[in-house]
C-alpha positions in Angstrom: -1.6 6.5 31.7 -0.4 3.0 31.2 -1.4 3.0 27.5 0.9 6.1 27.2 3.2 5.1 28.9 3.7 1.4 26.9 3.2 3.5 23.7 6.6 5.8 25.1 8.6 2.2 26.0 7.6 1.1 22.8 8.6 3.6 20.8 12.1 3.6 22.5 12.7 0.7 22.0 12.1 0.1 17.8 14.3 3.4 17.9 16.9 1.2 18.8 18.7 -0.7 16.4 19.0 0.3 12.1 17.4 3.2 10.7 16.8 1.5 7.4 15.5 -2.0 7.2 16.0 -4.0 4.3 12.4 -5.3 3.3 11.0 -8.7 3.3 10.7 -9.5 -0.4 6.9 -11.2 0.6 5.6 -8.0 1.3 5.4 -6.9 -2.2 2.8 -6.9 -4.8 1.8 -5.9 -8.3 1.3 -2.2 -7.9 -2.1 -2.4 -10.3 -2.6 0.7 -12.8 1.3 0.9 -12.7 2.4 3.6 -15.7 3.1 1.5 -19.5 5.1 2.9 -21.9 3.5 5.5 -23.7 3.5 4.7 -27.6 7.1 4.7 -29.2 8.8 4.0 -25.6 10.1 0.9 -24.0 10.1 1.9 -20.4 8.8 4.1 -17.9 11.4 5.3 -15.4 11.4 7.2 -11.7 12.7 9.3 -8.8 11.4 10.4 -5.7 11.4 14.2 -4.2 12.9 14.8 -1.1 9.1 14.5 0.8 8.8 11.0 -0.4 6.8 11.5 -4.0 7.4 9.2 -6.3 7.6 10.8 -9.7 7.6 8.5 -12.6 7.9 9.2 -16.5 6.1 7.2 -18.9 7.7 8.5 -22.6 4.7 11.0 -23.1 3.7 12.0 -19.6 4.8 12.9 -15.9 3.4 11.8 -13.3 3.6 12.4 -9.4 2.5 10.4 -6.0 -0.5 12.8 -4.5 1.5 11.9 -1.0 4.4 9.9 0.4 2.8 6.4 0.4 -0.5 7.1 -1.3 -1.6 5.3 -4.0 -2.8 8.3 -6.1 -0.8 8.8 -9.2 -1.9 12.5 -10.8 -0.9 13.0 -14.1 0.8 16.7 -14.3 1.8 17.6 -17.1 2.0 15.4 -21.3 3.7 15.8 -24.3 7.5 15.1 -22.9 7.9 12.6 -25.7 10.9 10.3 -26.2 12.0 7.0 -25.2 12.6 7.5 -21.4 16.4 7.0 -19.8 16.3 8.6 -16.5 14.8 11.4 -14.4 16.5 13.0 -11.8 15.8 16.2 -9.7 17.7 19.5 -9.3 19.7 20.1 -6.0 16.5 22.9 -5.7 14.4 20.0 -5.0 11.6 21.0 -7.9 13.2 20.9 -11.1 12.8 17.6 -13.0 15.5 16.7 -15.7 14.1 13.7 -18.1 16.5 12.3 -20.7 14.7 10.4 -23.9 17.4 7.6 -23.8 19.7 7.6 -26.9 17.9 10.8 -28.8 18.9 14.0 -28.4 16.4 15.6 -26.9 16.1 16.1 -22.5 13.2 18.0 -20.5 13.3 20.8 -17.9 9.7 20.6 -15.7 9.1 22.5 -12.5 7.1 20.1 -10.2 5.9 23.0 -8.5 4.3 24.8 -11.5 4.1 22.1 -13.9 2.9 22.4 -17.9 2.5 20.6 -20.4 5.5 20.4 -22.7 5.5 23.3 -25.6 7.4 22.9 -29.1 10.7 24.5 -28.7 11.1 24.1 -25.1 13.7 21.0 -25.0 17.1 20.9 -24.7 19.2 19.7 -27.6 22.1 17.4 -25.6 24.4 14.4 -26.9 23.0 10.6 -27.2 22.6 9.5 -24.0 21.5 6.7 -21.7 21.6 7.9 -17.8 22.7 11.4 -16.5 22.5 13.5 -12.7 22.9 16.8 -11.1 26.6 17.3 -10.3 25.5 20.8 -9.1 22.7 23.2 -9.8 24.0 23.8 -13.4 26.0 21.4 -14.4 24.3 18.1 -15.1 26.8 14.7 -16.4 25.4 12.3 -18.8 26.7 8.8 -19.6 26.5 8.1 -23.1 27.8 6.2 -25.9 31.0 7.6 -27.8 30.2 8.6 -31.5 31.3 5.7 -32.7 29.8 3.3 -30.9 32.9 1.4 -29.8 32.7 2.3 -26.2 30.7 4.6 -23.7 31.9 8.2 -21.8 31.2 10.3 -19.2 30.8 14.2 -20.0 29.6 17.2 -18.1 27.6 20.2 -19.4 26.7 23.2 -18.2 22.9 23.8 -18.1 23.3 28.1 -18.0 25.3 27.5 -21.0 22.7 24.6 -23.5 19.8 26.0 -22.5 20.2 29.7 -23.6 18.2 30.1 -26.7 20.5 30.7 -29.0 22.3 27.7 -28.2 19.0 25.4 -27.7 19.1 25.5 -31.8 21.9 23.8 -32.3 22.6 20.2 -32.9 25.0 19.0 -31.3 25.7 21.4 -27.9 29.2 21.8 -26.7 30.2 19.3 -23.7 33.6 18.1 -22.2 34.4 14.3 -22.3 35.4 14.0 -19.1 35.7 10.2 -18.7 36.1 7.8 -21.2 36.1 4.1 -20.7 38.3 1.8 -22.6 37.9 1.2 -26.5 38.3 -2.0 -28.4 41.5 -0.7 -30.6 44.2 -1.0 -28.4 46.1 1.9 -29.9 43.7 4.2 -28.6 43.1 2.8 -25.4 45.1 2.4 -21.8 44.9 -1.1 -20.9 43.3 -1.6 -17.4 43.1 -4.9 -15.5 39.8 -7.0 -15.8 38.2 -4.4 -18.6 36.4 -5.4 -21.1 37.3 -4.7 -25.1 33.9 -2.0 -24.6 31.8 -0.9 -22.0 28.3 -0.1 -21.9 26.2 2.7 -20.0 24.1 2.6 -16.7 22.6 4.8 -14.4 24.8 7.4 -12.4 23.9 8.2 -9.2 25.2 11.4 -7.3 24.9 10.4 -3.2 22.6 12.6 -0.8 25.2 15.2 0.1 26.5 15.5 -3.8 29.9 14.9 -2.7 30.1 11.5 -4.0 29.3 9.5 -7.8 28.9 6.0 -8.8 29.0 4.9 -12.1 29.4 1.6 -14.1 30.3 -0.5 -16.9 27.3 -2.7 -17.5 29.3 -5.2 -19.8 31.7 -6.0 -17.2 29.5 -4.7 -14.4 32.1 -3.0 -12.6 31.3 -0.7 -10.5 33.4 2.5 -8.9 32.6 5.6 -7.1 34.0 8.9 -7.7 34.3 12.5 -6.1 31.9 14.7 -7.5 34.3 17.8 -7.1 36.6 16.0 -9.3 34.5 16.1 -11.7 33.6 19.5 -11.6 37.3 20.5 -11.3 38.0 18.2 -14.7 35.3 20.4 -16.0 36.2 23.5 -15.5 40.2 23.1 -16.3 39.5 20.8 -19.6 41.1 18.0 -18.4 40.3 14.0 -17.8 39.6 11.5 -15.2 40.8 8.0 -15.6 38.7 5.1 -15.2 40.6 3.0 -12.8 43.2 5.5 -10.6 40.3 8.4 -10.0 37.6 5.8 -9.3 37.7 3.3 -6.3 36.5 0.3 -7.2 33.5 -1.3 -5.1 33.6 -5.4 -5.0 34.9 -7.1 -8.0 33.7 -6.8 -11.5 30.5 -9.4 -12.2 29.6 -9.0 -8.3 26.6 -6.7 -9.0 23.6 -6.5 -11.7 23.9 -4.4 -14.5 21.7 -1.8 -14.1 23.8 0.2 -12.0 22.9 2.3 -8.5 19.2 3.6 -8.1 19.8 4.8 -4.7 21.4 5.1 -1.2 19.3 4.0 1.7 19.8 5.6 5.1 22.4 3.3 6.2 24.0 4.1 3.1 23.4 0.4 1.6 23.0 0.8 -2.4 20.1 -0.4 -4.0 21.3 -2.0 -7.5 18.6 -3.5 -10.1 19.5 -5.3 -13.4 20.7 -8.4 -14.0 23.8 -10.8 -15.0 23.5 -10.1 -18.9 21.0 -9.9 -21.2 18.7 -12.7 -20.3 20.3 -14.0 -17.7 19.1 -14.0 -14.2 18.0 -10.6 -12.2 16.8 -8.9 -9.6 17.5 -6.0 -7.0 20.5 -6.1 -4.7 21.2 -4.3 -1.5 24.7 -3.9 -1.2 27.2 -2.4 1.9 29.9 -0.5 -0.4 32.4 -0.8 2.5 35.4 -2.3 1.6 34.6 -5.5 1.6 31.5 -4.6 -0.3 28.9 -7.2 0.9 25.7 -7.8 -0.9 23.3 -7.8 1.9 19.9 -9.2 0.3 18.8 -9.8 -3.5 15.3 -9.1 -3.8 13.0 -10.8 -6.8 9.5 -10.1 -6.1 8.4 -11.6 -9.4 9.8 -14.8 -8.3 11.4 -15.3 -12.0 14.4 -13.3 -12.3 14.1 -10.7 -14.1 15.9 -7.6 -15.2 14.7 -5.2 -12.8 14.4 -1.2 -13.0 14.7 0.0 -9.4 13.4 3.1 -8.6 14.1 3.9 -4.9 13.0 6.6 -2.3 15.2 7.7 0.4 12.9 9.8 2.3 10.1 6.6 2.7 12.5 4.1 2.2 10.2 2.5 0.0 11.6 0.3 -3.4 9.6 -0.1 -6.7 10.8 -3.0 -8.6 9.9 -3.2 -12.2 9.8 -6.3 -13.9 11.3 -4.9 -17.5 11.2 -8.3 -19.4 11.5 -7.8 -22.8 8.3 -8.2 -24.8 5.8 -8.5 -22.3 3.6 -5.5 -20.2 5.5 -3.7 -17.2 5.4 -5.3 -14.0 6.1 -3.0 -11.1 6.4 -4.6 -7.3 6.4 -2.5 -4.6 4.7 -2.6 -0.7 1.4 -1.2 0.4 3.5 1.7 2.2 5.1 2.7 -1.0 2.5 3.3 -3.6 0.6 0.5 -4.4 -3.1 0.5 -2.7 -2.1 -3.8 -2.4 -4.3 -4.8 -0.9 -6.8 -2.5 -1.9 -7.6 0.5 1.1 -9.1 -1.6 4.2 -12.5 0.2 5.4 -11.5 -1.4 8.7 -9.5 1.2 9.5 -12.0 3.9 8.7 -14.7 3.4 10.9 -14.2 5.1 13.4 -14.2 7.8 10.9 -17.1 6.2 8.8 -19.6 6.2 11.9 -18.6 9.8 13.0 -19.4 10.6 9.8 -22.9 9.0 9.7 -24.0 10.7 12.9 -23.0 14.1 10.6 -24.8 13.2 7.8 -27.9 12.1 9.0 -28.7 14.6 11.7 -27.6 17.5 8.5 -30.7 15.1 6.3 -33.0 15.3 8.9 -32.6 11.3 10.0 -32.1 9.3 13.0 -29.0 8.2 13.1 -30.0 4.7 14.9 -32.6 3.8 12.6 -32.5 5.9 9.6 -32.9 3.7 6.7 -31.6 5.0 3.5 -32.5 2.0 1.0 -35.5 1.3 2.8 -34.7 -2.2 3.2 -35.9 -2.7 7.0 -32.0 -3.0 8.3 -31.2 0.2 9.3 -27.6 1.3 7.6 -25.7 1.8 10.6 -26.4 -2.3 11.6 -25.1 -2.6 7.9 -22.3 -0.8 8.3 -21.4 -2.5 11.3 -21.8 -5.3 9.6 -19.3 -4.3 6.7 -17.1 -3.1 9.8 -16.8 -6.6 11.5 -15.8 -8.4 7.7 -13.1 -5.6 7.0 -11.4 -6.6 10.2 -11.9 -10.3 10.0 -9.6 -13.0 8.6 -9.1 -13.0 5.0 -11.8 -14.9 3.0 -13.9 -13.7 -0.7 -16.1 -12.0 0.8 -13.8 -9.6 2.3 -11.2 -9.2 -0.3 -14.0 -8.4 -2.4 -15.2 -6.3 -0.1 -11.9 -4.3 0.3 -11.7 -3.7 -3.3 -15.4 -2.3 -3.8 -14.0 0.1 -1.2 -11.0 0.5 -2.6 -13.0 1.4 -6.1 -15.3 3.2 -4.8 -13.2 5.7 -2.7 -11.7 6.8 -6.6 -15.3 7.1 -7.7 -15.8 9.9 -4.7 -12.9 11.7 -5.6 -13.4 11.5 -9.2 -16.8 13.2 -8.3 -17.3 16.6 -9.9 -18.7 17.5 -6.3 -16.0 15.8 -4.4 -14.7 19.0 -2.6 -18.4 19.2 -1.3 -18.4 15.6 -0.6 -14.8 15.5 1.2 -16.4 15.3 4.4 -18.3 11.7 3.8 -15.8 10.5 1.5 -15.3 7.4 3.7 -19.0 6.9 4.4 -20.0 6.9 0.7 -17.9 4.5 -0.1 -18.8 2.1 2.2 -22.3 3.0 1.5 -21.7 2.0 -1.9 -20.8 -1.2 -1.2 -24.0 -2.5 -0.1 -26.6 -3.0 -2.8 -27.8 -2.2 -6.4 -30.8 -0.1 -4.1 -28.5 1.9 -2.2 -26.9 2.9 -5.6 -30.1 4.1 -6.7 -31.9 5.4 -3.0 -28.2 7.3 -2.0 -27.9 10.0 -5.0 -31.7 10.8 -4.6 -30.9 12.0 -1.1 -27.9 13.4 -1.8 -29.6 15.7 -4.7 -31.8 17.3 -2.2 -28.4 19.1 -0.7 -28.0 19.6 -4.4 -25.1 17.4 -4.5 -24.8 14.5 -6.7 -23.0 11.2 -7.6 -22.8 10.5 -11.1 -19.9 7.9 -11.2 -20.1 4.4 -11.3 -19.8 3.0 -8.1 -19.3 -1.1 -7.3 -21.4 -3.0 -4.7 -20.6 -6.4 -3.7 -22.3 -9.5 -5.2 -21.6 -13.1 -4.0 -22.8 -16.6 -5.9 -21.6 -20.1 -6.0 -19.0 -18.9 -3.4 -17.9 -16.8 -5.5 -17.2 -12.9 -4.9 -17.1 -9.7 -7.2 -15.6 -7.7 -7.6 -12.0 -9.3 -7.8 -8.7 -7.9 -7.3 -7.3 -7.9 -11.1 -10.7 -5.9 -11.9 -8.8 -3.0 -10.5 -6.5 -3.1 -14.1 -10.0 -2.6 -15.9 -10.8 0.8 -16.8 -14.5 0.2 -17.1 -15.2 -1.8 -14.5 -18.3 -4.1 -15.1 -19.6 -6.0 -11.8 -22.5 -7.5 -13.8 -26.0 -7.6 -13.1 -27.8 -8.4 -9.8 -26.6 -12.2 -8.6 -28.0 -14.6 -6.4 -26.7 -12.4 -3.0 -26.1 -9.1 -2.4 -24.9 -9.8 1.1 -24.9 -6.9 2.5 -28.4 -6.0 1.6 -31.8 -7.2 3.4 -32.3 -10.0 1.3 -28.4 -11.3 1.3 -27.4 -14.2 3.6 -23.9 -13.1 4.7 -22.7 -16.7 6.7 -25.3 -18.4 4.4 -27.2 -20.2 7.0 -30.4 -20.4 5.3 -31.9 -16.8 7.2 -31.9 -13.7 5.1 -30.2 -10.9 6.9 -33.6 -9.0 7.3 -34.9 -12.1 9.5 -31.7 -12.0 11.6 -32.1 -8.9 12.4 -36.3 -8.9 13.6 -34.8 -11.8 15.7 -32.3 -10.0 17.3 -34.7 -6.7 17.6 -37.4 -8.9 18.6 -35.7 -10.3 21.4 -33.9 -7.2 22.7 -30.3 -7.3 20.8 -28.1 -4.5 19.8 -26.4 -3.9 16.2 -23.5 -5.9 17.7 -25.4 -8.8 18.3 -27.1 -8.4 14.7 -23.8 -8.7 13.6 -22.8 -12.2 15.3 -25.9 -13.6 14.0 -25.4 -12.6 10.5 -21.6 -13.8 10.4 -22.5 -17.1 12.2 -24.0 -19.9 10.3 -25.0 -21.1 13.9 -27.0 -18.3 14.9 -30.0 -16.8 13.6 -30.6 -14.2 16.0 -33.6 -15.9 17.8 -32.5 -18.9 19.7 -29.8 -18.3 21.8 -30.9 -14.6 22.3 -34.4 -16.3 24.1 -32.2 -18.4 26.1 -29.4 -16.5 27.6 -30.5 -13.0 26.6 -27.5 -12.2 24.4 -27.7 -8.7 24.1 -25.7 -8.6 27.1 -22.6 -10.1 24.7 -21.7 -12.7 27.6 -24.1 -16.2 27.8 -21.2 -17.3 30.6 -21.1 -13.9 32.1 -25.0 -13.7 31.7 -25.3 -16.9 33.0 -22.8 -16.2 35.9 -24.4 -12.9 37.5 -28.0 -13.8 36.7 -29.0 -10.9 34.4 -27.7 -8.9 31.7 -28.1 -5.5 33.1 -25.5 -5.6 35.8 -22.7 -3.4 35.7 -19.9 -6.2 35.2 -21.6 -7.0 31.6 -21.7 -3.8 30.7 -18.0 -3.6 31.4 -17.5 -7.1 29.2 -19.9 -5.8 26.2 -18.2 -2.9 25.7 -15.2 -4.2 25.5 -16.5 -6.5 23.1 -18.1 -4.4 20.6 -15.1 -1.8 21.1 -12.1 -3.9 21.2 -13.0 -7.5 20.1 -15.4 -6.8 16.9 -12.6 -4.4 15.7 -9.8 -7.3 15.3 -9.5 -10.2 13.1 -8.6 -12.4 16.4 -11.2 -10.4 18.7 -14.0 -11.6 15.6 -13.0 -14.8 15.5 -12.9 -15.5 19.5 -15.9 -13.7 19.8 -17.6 -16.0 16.8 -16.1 -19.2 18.6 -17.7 -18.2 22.2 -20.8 -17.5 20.3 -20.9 -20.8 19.1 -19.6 -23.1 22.0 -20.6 -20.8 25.0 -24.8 -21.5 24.9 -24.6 -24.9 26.6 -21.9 -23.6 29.2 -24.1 -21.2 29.8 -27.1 -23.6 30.8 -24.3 -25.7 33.0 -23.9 -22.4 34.8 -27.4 -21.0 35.7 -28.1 -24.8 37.1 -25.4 -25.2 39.8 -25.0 -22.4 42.3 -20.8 -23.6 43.4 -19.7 -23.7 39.3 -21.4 -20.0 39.4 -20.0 -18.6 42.0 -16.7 -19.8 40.6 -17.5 -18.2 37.6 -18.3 -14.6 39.1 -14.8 -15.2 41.1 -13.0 -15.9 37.8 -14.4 -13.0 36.2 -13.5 -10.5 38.5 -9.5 -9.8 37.2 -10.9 -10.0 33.8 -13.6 -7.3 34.1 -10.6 -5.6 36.3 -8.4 -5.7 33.4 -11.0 -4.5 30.6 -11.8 -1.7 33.4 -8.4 -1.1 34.1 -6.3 -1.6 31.0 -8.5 -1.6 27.9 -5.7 -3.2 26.0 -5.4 -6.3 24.0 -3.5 -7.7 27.5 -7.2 -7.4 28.1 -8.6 -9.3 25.4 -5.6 -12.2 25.9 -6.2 -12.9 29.8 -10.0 -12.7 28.9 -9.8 -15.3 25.7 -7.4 -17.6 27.7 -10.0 -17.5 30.8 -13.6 -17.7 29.1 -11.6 -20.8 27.3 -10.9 -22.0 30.4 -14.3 -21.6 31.8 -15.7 -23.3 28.5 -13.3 -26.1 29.2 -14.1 -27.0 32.9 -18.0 -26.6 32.1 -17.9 -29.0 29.9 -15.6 -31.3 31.7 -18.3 -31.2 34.2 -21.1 -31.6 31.6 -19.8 -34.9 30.7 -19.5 -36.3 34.0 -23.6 -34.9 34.9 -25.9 -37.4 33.9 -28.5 -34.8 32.4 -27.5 -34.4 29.0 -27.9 -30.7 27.7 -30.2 -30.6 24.5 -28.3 -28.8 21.6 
């Protein structure tokens, strides 16, 4: 009831306040295996769909986010060649519009029934850089004029160009709707601050479709118009002007270049580009309220780049692509968005991962305590409790790498011809994977008695000279090559995880041979001060509590219990539970022996513990874990005060 009811307060409460929240530039990464421009193309550009799918466009082929957030890209559909400008999506929310930049050609795709594109399916349309959906048929485009001297707005009519007879022709009839100041100054109306030409950028049509923005990228001005007077300008043959139809947002110069990518929630604009052609970038957040304010300018490459924004509403989620000139794509975004950085945690999972185990051996015909797939004496479910405890631990090598063998291996599962069969352990495989070169081989064999198989390649962890494989950038590799067998597999038998010198396989007869539990398997193998036979003889650890142990006067009474539960439940399961519970292992032995010798310290002991086993009874909460670390601290603090003034010295 209390959890609930803390979960209810705190939900109120972060419901209070903005709906969007402009995010903290540290949080992004590299997004690895990010789309590059397919051959002949300079850029690959995006939208999202109202769910929160990121759709991208790489020149050559489509892609689309399996989920809002995941970090599956599924290519569906190829051969939409051209040099990408923009996508956009229907007010129908499933058709795609790409235009190929300054050609002449734009796609139609249905992302509901996508194909791949078939000769005489485009649209013939003017030279173009950007365009939107003013309604469901009539899309605007800003392009270029014909000669080259300035850039315009026009509006066509999609019933109209993409009728067959008309998709023939070579130059479609439009309306120039809007068209920015030339450099002759016959032909032009002068307008304050405007430049003697003006270049395209996007155009962005808001949520509702009631309002546009559009700019001039040479004098980066930037004004919003009403969509309906465009439409009205359409349908009567007549012309907006630049400066009395648009309102003008900020000053010109105040904003990159690129020109609006989207509209957050709190209807903030999101703005990428830069000052000019190599001069400094990034991606602005801007409140268009007169005074426009620039809220926050983002630059997640840390060099200021020109960046292509590509934003989604419906996650409010920002990819940021590092477009310099000459080198590879770099797109930025956070691990909500798109990008699996850093790599899918198991941690997470295994809650899943040991359901999943107690499924798949009982269906095999194993014990689910001991069964032992690689027959390396450990059984897997210690190991996995083992890869459990370095998921959820501070970061160090061995766990990054450990993060991304998951994160590698999870693709190999779904890449599995039998992956709809193996759905069901999808987690547990992975993890399975990570372990050794022997579970590679020992797993499939068992597997292809159910007549399933894995055939993929599949990366287990490998550690030497303090050095761990597989890395992070190896996710950018399509073959993946680990290498052969090293030093230390430390996940397998013969590995030495905390290397103290003990091979897994001996820490875990110790533990076994002196009446420990997987959990306590797992604090000798990550503690270079345990070996799983010393302390257990001492202060019988299975209990989880030397102090507590120590306190009551044997492991088996119902207040330990309570305490080693909450320990392997609660503690094991946190990077700050793991390394308190590491620390007590470590320091808590000869507090332990203070204890058991003198009867007052431990009957202040079993008074102290009383509102701690109360809370972890009670609660179950990290409150819990906080009043218990702060008091076993405490405990460990007097005891040793005490220990200094005895004149028996405790042998270490």
């Amino acid at each position: 009831m209390l959890n609930r009811l803390f979960a209810i307060s705190l939900a109120i409460l972060c419901s209070i306040g903005a709906y969007a929240e402009i995010p903290d530039v540290n949080d992004f990464r590299i997004v690895p295996q990010f789309p590059q421009p397919a051959t002949g193309a300079f850029g690959v550009v995006g939208t999202a769909t109202t769910s929160g799918k990121f759709v991208l466009w790489d020149g050559e082929t489509v892609y689309l986010q399996a989920s809002a957030g995941s970090d599956k890209l599924t290519a569906i559909a190829t051969g939409y060649l051209g040099d990408p400008g923009f996508v956009t999506i229907a007010p129908d929310g499933r058709t795609l519009m790409m235009g190929a930049g300054f050609q002449t050609v734009m796609y139609l795709l249905d992302l509901r029934a996508p194909v791949d594109f078939v000769e005489g399916e485009e649209i013939t349309v003017p030279e173009h850089f950007s365009g939107a959906f003013l309604s469901s048929n009539l899309i605007i485009l800003d392009r270029s004029t014909d000669d080259f001297l300035a850039s315009e707005l026009v509006v066509l009519d999609l019933d109209v160009i993409t009728a067959p007879a008309v998709r023939t022709r070579t130059q479609p009839l439009f309306h120039s709707v809007l068209e920015f100041p030339r450099v002759d100054p016959a032909t032009r109306d002068v307008i304050v601050d405007k430049p003697d030409s003006s270049y395209s950028a996007k155009l962005f049509v808001s949520r509702d479709r009631t309002l546009l923005y559009a700019m001039d990228a040479n004098t980066r001005e930037l004004r919003v118009f009403f969509v309906t007077d465009f439409i009205d300008a359409f349908e009567n043959m007549t012309t907006l002007d630049w400066a009395t139809d648009g309102t003008l947002i900020g000053l010109p110069g105040d904003f990159f270049s690129e020109g609006v990518a989207g509209e957050n929630p709190d209807e903030e604009l999101i703005i990428g580009g830069s000052e000019g052609f190599g001069a400094p970038g990034g991606v602005m957040y801007v409140d268009p309220e007169d005074p426009a304010l620039i809220l926050a300018t983002l630059d997640p490459a840390g060099t200021e780049p020109f960046y292509n924004a590509i934003y989604n509403r419906a996650t409010d989620e920002l990819i940021a692509i590092d477009s310099t000139f000459g080198q590879p794509l770099e797109a930025y975004a956070r691990e909500s968005a798109i990008a699996p950085v850093p790599p899918r945690n198991p941690c997470a999972d295994f809650n899943d991962n040991f359901t999943q185990w107690d499924t798949f051996t009982t269906e095999n015909g194993l014990n689910p305590d001991t069964a032992d797939i690689d027959d390396d004496g450990i059984p897997e479910k210690a190991i996995l409790a083992l890869i459990q405890r370095v998921s959820c631990g501070f970061g160090s090598k061995l766990r990054s790498a450990t993060l991304v063998a998951y994160d590698l291996n999870l693709d190999a599962v779904d890449a599995e011809s039998d992956t709809a069969e193996l759905s069901d352990y999808r987690e547990l495989l992975a993890a399975l994977m990570i372990i050794s070169e022997d579970m590679h081989a020992a797993l499939p064999l068992l597997l292809n008695e159910s007549m399933l198989s894995l055939d993929n390649d599949y990366v287990r962890v490998t550690c030497s000279a303090g050095e761990c494989q597989p890395e992070f950038e190896e996710k950018q590799i399509a073959a993946l090559q680990v290498g052969l067998r090293t030093e230390d597999e430390p996940y397998s038998a013969s590995g030495d995880l905390d290397f103290d010198g003990t091979s897994n396989l001996t820490e875990y007869r110790n533990v076994i041979a002196n009446g420990g539990s997987n959990s306590d398997f797992v604090l000798a193998a990550t503690s270079s001060s345990l070996d799983g036979s010393s302390t257990l003889e001492r202060h019988s650890s299975s209990s989880g509590c030397f102090i507590a142990t120590a306190a009551y006067g044997t492991p088996l009474a119902g207040e330990i219990d309570e305490l080693r539960d909450f320990r392997d439940t609660w503690l094991l399961s946190t990077p700050l539970g793991s390394a308190f519970v590491g620390t007590y292992y470590r320091l808590s032995p000869p507090v332990a022996d203070q204890v058991a010798q003198h009867a007052g310290l431990r009957r202040f002991v079993q008074v102290a513990l009383i509102p701690i086993v109360f809370i972890v009874k009670m609660v179950n909460t990290s409150l819990g874990f906080t009043a218990s670390a702060v008091t076993l601290l405490l405990l460990c603090f007097i005891a040793r005060y005490r220990n200094s003034r005895s004149p028996h010295r405790i042998r270490s």
